[in-house]
C-alpha positions as CSV (number, residue, x, y, z in Angstrom):
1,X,18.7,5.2,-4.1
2,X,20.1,8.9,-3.9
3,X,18.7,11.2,-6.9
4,X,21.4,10.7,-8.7
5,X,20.8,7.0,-9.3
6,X,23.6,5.8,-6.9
7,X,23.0,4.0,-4.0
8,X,20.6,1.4,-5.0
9,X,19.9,-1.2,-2.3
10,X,17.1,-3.8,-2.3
11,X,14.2,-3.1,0.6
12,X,12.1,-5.9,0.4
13,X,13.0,-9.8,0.9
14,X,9.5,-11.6,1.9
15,X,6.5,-12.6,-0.3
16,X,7.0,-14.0,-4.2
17,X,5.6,-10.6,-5.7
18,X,6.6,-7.1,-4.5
19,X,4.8,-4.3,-6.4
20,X,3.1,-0.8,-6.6
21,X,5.3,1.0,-4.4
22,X,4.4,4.5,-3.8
23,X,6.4,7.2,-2.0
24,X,5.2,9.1,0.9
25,X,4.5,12.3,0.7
26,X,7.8,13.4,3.2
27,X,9.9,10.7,1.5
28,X,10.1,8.8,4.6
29,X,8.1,5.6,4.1
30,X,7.4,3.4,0.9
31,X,3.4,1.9,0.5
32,X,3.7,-1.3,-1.7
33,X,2.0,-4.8,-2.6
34,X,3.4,-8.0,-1.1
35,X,2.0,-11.4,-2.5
36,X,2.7,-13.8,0.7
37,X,0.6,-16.9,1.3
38,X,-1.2,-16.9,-2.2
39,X,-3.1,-13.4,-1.6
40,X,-1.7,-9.9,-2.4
41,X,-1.8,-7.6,1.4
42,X,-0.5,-3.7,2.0
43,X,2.2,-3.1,3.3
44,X,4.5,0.0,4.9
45,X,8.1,0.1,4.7
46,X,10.0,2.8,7.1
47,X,12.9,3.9,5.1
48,X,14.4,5.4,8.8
49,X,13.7,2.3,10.9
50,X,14.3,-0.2,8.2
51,X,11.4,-2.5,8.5
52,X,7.8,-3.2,7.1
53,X,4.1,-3.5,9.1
54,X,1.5,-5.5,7.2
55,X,-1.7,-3.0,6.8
56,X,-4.0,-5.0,5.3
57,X,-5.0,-8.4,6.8
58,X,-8.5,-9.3,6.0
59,X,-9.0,-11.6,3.4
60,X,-9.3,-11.4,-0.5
61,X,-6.0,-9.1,-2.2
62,X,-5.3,-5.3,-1.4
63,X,-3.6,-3.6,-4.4
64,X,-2.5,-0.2,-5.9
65,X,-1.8,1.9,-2.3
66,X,-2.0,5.6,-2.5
67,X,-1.1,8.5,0.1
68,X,-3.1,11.1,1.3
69,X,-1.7,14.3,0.5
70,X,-0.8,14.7,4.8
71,X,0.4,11.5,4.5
72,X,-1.6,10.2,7.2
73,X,-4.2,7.8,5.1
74,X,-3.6,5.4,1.9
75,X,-6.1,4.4,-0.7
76,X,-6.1,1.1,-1.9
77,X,-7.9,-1.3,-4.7
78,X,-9.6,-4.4,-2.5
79,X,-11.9,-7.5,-3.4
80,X,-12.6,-8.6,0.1
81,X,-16.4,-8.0,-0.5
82,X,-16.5,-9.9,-3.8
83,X,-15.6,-7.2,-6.6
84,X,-12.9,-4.7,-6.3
85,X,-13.7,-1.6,-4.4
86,X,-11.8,1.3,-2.8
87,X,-11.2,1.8,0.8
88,X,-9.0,3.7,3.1
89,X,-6.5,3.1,5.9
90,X,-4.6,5.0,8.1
91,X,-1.1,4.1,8.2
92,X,-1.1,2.2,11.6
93,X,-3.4,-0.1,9.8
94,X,-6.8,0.8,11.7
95,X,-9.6,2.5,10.7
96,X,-10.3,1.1,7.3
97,X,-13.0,2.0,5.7
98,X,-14.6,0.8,2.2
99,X,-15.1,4.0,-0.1
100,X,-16.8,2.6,-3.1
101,X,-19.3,0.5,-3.5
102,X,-20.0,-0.1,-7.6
103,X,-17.2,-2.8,-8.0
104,X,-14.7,-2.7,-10.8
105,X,-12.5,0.1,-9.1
106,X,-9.2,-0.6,-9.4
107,X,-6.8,2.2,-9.2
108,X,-7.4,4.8,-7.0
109,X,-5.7,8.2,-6.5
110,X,-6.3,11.0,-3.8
111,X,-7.4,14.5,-5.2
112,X,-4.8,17.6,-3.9
């Protein structure tokens, strides 16, 4: 969609549940919540290439994304362990790593 509000085209067209989508930093790239096969994954959509890559694949649900200010990590909500916790990702999908370890964390954000 252009700022205006014109333009409006739909992006995603897999999973029964698209949600939490959160802009990249340099505009280029959309972070969102797909429910496909019962369970709630990551994934990244290239606004320039027009496609998505599946970040998360381990099991339990992924939720809430958020970018690093460089744009080069998200943070995400994740109950893979049992309770939900925080963890990180690059956005190629490797390196994640689990930030919290308290359970109950839900929506995390990245400090500026």
């Amino acid at each position: 969609m252009e700022a205006e509000g014109t333009n409006v085209r739909r992006l995603t067209y897999e999973g029964s549940y698209n949600d939490s989508a959160a802009w990249s930093p340099r505009g280029d790239k959309i972070a969102y919540v797909s429910r496909r096969e019962g369970t709630f994954a990551i994934y990244l959509y290239d606004m320039n290439r027009g496609t998505s890559i599946r970040l998360t694949t381990e099991r339990g649900n992924h939720e809430n994304p958020r970018w690093s200010p460089d744009g080069r990590h998200l943070v995400f909500a994740s109950n893979r362990r049992g309770s939900y916790d925080i963890f990180s990702v690059n956005i190629e999908g490797t390196d994640q790593r689990q930030l919290t370890f308290l359970g109950g964390c839900y929506t995390p954000d990245w400090s500026r």
